[in-house]
PAVEXPA-835062 format. One record per residue: x, y, z of N, C-alpha, C in turn; residue number from 1; residue in one letter. Coordinates in steps of 0.02 Angstrom, whole numbers, plus 50000, padded with zeros to 5 digits. Example, Ala and Ser with C-alpha at 12.3 -4.5 7.8 and 13.67 -1.06 7.14 Angstrom:
# PAVEXPA-835062
     nu     nv     nw    cau    cav    caw     cu     cv     cw    n  res
  50660  49716  50390  50615  49775  50390  50660  49835  50390    1    a
  50642  49888  50354  50684  49947  50357  50645  50002  50394    2    s
***
This chain:
# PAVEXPA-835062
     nu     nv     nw    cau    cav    caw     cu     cv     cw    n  res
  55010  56105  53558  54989  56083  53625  55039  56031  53650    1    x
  55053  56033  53712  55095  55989  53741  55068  55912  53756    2    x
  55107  55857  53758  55086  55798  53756  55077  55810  53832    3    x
  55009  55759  53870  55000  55747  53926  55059  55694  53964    4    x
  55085  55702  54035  55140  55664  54045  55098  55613  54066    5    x
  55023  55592  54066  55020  55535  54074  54929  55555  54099    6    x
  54922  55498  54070  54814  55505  54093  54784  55493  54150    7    x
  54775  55546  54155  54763  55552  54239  54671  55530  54257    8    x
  54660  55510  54304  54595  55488  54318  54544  55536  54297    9    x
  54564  55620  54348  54531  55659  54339  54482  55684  54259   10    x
  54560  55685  54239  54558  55705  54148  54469  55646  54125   11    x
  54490  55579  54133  54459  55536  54132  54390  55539  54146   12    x
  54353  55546  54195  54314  55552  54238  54277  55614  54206   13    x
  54310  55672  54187  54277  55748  54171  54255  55726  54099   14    x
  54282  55695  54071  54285  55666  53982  54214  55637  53995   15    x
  54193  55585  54043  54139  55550  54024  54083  55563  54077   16    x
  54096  55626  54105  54033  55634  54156  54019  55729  54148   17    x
  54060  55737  54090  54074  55811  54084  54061  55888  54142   18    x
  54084  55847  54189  54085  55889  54254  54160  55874  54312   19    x
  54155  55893  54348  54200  55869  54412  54191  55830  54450   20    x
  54231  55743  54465  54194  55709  54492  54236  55679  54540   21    x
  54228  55665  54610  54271  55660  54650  54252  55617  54695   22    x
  54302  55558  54709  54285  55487  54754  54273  55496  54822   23    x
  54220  55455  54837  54196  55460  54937  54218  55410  54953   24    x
  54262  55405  54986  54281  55321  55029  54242  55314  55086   25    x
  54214  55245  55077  54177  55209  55116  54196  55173  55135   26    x
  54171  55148  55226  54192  55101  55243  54143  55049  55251   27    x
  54126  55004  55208  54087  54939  55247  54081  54899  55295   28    x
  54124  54901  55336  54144  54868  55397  54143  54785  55354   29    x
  54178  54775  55311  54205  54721  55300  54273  54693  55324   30    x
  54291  54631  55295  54359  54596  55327  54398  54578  55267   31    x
  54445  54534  55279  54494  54501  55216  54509  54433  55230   32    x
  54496  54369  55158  54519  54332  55186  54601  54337  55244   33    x
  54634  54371  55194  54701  54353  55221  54702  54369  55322   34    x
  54647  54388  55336  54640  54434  55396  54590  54371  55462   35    x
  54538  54368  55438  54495  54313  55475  54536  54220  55466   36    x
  54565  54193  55419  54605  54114  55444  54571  54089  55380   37    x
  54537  54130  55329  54516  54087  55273  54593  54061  55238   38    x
  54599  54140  55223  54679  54107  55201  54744  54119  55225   39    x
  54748  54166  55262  54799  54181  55329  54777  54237  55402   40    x
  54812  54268  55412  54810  54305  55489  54830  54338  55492   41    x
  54817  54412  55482  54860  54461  55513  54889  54519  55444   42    x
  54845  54480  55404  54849  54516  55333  54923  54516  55294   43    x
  54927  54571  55237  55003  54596  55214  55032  54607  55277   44    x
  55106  54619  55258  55152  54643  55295  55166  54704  55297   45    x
  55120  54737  55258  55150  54832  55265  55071  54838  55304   46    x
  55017  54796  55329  54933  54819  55335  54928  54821  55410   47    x
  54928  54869  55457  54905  54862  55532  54823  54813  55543   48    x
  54795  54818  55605  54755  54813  55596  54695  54835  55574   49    x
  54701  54909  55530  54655  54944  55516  54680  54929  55436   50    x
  54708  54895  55408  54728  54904  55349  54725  54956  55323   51    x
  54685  54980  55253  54655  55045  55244  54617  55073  55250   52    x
  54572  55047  55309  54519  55055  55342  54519  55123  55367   53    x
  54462  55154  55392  54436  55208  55434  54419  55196  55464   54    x
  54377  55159  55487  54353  55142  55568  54286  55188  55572   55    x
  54245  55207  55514  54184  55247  55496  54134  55203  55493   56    x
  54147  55153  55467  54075  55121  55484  54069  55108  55560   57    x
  54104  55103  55611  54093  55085  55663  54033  55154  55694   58    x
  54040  55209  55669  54009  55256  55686  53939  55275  55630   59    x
  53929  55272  55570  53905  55263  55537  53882  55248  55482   60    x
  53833  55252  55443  53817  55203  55403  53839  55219  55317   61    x
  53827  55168  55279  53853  55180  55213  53826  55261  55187   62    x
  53747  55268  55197  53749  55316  55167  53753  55406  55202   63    x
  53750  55382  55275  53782  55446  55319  53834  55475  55290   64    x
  53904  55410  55278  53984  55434  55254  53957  55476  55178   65    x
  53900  55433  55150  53935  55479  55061  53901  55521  55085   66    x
  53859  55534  55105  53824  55612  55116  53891  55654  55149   67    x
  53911  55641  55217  53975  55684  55249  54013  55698  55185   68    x
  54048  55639  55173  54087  55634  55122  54072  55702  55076   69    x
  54007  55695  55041  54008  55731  54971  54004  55817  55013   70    x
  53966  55835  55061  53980  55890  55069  54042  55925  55071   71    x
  54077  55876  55118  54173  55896  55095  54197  55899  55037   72    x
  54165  55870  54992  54212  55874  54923  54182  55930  54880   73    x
  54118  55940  54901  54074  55994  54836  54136  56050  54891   74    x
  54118  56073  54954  54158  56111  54971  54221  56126  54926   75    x
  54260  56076  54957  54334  56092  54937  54347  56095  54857   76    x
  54332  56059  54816  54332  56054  54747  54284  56080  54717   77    x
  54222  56096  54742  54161  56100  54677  54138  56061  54646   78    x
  54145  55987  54665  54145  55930  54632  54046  55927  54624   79    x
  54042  55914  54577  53966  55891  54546  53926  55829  54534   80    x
  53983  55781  54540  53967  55718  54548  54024  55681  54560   81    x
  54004  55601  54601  54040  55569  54648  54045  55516  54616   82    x
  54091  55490  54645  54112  55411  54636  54104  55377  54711   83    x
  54067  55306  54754  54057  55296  54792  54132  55244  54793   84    x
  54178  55246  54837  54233  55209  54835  54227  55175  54907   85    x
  54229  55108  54883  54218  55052  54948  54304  55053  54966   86    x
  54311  55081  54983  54404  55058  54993  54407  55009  55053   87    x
  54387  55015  55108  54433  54972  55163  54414  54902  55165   88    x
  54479  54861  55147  54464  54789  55153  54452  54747  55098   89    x
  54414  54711  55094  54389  54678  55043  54317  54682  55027   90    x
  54294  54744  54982  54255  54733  54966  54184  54696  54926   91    x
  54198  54645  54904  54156  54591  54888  54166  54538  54923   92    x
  54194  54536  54989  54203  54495  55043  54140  54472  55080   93    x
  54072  54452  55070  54037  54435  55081  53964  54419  55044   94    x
  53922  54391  55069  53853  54358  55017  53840  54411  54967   95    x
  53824  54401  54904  53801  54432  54873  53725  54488  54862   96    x
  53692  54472  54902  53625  54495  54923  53654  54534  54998   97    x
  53678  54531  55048  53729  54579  55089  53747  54644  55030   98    x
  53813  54623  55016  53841  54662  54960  53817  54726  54921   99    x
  53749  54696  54880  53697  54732  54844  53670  54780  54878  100    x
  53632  54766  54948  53604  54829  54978  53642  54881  55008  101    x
  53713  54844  54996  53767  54907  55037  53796  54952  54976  102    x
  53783  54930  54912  53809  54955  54855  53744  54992  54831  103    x
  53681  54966  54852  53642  55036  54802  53639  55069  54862  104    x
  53634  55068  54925  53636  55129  54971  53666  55167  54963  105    x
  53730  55175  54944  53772  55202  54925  53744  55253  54874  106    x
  53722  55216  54804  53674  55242  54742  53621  55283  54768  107    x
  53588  55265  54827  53550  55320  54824  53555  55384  54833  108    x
  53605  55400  54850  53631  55470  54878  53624  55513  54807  109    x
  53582  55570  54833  53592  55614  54743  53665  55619  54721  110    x
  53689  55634  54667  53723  55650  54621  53804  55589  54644  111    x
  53761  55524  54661  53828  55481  54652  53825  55432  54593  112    x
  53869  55437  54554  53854  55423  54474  53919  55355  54447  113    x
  53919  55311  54536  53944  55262  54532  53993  55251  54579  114    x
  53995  55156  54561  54048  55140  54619  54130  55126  54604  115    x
  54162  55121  54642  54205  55112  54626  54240  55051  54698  116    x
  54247  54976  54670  54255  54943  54735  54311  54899  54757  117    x
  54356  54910  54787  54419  54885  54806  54411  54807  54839  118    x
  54436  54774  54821  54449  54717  54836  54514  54673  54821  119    x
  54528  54606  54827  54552  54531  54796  54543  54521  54751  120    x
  54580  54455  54716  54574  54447  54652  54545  54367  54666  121    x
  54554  54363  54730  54522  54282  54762  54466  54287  54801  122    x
  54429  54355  54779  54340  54370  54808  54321  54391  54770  123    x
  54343  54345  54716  54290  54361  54646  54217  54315  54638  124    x
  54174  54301  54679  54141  54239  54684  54079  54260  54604  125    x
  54059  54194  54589  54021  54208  54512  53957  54270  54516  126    x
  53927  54238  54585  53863  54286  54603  53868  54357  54606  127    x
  53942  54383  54631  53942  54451  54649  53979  54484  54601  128    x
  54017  54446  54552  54023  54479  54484  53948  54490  54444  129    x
  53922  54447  54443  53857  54463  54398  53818  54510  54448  130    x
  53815  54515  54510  53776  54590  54542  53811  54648  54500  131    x
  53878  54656  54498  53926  54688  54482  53912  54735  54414  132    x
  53890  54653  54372  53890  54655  54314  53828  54708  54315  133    x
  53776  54686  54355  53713  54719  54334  53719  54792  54326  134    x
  53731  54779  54383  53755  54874  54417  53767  54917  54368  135    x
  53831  54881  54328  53863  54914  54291  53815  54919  54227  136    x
  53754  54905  54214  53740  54912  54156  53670  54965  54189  137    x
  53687  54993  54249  53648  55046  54269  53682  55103  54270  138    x
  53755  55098  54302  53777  55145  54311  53862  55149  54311  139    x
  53913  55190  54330  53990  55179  54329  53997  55120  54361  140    x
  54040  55074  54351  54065  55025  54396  54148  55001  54375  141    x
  54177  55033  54444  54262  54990  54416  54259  54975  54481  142    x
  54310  54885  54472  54331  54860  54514  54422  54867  54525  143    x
  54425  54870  54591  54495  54873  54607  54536  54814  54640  144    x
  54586  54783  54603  54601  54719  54610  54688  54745  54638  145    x
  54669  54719  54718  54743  54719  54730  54789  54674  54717  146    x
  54855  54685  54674  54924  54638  54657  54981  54651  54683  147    x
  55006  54709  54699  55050  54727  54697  55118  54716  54675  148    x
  55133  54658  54651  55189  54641  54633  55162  54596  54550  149    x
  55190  54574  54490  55181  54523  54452  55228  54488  54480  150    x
  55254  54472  54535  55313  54415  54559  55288  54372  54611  151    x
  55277  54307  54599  55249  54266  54643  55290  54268  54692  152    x
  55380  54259  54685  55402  54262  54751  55391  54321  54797  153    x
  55390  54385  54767  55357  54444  54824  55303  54435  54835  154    x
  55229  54411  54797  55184  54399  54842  55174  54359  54917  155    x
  55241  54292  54903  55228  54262  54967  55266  54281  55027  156    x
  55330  54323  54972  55329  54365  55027  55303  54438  55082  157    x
  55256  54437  55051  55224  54512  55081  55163  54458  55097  158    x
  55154  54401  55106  55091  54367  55143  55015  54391  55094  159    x
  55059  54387  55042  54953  54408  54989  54933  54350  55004  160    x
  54935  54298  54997  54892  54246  54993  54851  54229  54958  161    x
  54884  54246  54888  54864  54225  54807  54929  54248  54758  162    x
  54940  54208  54707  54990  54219  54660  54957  54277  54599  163    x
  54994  54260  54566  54988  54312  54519  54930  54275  54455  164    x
  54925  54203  54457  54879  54176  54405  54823  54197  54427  165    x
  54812  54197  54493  54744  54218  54511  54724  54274  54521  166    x
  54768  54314  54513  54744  54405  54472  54737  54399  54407  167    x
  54771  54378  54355  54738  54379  54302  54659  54332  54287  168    x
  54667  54282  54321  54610  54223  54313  54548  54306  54325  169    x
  54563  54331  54390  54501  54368  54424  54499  54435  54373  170    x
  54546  54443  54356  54542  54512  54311  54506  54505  54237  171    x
  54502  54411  54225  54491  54404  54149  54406  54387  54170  172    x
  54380  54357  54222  54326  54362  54252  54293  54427  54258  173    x
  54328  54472  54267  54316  54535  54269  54265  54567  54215  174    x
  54337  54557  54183  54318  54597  54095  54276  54563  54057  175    x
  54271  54479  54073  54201  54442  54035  54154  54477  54039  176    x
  54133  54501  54109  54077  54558  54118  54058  54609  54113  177    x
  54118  54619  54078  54123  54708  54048  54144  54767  54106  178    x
  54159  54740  54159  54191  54779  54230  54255  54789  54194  179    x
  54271  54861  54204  54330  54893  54214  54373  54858  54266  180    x
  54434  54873  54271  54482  54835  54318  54535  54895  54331  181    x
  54542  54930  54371  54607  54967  54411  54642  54920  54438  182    x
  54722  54891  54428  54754  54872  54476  54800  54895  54507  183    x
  54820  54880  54588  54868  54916  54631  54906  54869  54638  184    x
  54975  54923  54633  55029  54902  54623  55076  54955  54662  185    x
  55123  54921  54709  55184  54937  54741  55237  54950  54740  186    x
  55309  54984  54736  55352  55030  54700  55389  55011  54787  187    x
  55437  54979  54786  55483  54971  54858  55473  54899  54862  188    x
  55447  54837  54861  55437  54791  54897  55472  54756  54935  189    x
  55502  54718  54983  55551  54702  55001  55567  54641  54961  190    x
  55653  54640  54926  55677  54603  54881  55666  54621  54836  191    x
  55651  54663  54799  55617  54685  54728  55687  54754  54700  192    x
  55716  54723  54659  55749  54775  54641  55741  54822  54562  193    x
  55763  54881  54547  55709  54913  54489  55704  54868  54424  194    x
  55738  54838  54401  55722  54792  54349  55658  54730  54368  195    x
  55657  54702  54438  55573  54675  54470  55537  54725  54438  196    x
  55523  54778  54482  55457  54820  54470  55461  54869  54394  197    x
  55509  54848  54357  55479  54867  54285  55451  54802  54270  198    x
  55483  54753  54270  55444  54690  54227  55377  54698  54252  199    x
  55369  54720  54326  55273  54735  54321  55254  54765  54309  200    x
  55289  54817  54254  55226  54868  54222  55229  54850  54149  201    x
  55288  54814  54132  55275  54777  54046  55217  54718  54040  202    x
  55222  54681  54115  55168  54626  54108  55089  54641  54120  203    x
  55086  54701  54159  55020  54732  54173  55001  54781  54101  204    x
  55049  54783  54077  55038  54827  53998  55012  54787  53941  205    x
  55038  54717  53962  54988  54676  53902  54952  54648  53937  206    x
  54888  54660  53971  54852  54629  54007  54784  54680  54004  207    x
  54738  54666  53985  54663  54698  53975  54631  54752  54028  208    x
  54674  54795  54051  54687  54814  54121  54666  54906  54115  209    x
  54602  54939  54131  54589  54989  54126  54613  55049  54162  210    x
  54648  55057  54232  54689  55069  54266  54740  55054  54311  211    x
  54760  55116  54346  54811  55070  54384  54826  55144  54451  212    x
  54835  55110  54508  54869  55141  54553  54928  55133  54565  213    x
  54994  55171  54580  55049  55164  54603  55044  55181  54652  214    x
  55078  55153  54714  55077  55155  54773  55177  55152  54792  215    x
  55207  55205  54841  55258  55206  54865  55254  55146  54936  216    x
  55297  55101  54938  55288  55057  55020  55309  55102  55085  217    x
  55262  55104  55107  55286  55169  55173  55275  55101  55221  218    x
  55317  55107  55285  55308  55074  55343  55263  55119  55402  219    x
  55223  55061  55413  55156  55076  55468  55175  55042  55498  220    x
  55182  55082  55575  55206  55067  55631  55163  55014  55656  221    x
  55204  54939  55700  55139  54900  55715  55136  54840  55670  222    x
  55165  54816  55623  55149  54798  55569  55227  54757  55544  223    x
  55221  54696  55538  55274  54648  55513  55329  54688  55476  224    x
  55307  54741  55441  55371  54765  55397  55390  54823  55439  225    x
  55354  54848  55492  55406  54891  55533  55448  54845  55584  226    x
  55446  54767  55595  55464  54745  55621  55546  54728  55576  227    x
  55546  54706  55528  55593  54714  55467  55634  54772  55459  228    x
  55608  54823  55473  55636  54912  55467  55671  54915  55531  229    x
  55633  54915  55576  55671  54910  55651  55735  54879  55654  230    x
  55731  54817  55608  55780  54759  55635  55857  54785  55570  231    x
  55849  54829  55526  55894  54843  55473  55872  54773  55410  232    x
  55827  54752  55408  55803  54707  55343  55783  54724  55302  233    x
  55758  54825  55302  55707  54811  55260  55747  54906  55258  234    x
  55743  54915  55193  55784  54987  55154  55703  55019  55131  235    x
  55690  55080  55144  55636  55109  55106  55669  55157  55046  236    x
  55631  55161  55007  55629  55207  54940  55662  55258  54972  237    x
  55702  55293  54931  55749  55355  54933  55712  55419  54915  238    x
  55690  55463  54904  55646  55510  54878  55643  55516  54800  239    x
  55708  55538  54793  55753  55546  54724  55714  55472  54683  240    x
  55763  55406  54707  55750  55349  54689  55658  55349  54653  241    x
  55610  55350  54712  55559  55355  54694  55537  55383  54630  242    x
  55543  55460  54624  55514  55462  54562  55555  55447  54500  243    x
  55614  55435  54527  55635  55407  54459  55608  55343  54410  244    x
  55592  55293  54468  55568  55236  54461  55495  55255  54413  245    x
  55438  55295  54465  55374  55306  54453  55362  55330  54374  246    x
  55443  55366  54345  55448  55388  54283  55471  55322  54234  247    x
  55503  55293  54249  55515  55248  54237  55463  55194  54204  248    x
  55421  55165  54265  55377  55143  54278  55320  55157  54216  249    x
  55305  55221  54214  55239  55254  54186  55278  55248  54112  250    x
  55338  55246  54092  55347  55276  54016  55337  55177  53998  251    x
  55326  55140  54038  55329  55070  54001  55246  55061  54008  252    x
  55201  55080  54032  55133  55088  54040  55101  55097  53976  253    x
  55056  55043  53981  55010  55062  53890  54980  55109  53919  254    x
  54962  55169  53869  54940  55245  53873  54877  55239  53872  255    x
  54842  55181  53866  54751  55191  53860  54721  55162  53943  256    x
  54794  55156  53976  54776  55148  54080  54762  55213  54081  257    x
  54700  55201  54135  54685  55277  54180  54750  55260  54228  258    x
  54788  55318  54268  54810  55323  54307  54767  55356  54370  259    x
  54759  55323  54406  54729  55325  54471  54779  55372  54528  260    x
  54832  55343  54531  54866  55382  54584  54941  55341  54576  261    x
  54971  55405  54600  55057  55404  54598  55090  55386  54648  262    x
  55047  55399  54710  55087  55377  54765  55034  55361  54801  263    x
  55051  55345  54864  54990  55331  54938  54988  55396  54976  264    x
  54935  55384  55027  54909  55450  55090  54945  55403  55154  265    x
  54991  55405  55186  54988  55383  55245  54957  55426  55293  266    x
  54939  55398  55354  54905  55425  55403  54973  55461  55469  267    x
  54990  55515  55445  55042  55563  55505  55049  55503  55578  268    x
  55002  55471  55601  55018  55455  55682  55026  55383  55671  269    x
  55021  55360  55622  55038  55255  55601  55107  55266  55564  270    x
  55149  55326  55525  55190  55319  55498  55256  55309  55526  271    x
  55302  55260  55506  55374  55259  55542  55413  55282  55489  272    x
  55391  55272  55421  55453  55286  55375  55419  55274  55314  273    x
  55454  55308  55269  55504  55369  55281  55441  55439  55271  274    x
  55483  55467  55312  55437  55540  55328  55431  55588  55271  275    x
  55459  55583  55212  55451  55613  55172  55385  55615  55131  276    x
  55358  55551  55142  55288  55524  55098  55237  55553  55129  277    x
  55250  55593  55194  55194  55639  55215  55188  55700  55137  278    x
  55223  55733  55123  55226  55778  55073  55188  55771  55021  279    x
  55142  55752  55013  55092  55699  54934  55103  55777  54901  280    x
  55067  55824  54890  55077  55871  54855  55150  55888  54815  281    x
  55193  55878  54869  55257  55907  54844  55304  55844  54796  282    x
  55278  55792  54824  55292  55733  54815  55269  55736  54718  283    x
  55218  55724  54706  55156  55723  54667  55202  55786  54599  284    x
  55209  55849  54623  55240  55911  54565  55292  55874  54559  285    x
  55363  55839  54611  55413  55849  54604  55409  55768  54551  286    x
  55367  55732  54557  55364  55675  54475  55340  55716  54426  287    x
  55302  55752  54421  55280  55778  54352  55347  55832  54349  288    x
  55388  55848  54388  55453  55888  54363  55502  55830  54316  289    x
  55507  55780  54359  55529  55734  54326  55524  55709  54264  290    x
  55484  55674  54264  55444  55676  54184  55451  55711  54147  291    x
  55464  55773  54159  55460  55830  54095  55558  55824  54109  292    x
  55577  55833  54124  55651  55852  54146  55678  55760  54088  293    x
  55672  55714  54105  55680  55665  54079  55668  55652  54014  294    x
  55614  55700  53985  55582  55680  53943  55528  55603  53909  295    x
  55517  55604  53984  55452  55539  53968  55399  55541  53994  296    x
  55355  55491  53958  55269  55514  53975  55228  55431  53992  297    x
  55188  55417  54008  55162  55363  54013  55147  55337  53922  298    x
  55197  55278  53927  55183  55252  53847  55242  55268  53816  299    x
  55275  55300  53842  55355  55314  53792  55381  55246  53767  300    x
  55386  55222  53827  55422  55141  53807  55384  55085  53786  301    x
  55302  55077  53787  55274  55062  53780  55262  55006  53719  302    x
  55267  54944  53709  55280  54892  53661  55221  54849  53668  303    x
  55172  54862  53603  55109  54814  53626  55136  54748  53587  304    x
  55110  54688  53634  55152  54640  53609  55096  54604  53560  305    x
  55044  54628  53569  54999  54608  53473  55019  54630  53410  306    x
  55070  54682  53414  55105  54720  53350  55156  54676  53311  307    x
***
């Protein structure tokens, strides 16, 4: 049997729910500090004003979307059970008793067999980890902690408005509670050259860290870093370049990360660049060509530093 080029969510997900199980993104109509003046304005520099928002809760409610939601996915996939994914914004961005009724609404929907909830690593407040916590000792629960960089100087430069101590501080908060932790992480940043974004997959490799998203930096039109692109400041990923990196990247990855995702979805009518990242499919085979062509897998390079 052939070695897997790397552990994919899906694989994951079928292992412990022994069916097909496929994520509903929800929108809570939440905010971000970095967005309202708690801790800045106007968010990242790659985030419009919709960040990764949908603009669905404006129309309806938590559990309208997973219902829509899941009919599209049993459709298209056959999927048998769901994962409820809070993606837009910051999801634990508000009171904890708020929070709770928007998270079992979600639960009530038949055959959703957990959440899955995107947030900060600086809206970790004590109360809504221990809701968190509870949850989780009812049902799936991973939290998604955005970093994107382990480099404090790229965080301040992409305007996160938290360093990197305070992803681990929130990630080790995390795991006190027995919450899983996915973190996202960025592949382009501006100033970041490929020796940067390996050192963040050796430092996220010794770190208690149950998955991980890779994300390509695409420019959204509207948005500080298309202002940078416009002006010749700012170089995007090469195609080629990309998966080389993503291979790269994954063979220094401890092998017991779920991999969540290889690249991003941009939205066709917000995208300025580069147009190739419309392609996710083709995008998606032409790394796993890679990988095999290279001969590496998530964990090739892999050095646990407790050994």
């Amino acid at each position: 049997m052939s070695r897997p080029l790397y552990r994919d969510l899906n694989t994951v997900l079928r292992s412990r729910f022994g069916c097909r199980v496929q994520k509903i993104s929800v929108d809570a109509g939440l905010t971000c500090p970095n967005r309202d003046g708690t801790k800045g304005l106007g968010g990242c520099i790659y985030c419009n004003r919709l960040g990764s928002g949908t603009g669905a809760s404006a129309s309806q409610t938590i559990r309208e979307q997973v219902i829509t939601g899941k009919k599209a996915l049993q459709k298209r996939y056959g999927a048998s059970k769901f994962i409820a994914y809070f993606q837009s914004f910051s999801n634990t961005y508000a009171p904890a008793d708020k929070l709770e009724g928007l998270y079992r609404e979600a639960l009530s929907v038949p055959d959703v067999a957990g959440l899955e909830v995107g947030t900060r690593p600086d809206c970790l407040e004590d109360d809504v980890l221990d809701l968190l916590a509870r949850l989780g000792n009812e049902t799936y629960v991973c939290i998604e902690l955005g970093l994107q960089s382990a480099h404090d100087r790229t965080l301040r430069l992409i305007n996160r408005g938290h360093d990197f101590s305070r992803f681990a501080e929130g990630t080790a908060r995390c795991r006190a509670r027995g919450l899983d932790v996915c973190v996202h992480v960025i592949l382009g940043l501006p100033g970041e050259d490929r020796n940067d974004m390996l050192d963040t997959a050796r430092t996220l490799s010794a770190m208690d860290i149950q998955g991980i998203k890779i994300h390509l930096l695409y420019v959204i039109k509207g948005t500080p870093l298309h202002d940078l692109y416009e002006a010749g400041k700012y170089r995007c990923l090469e195609r080629e370049e990309y998966y080389d990196l993503v291979g790269d990247f994954l063979s220094l990855l401890n092998p017991s990360m779920a991999v969540h995702r290889l690249t991003g979805d941009p939205h066709p009518a917000e995208l300025a660049a580069p147009l190739w990242a419309l392609e996710k499919q083709k995008n998606l085979n032409s790394i796993r060509e890679r990988l095999s062509a290279r001969q590496l897998w998530q964990g090739k390079h892999f050095r646990n530093p407790f050994d």
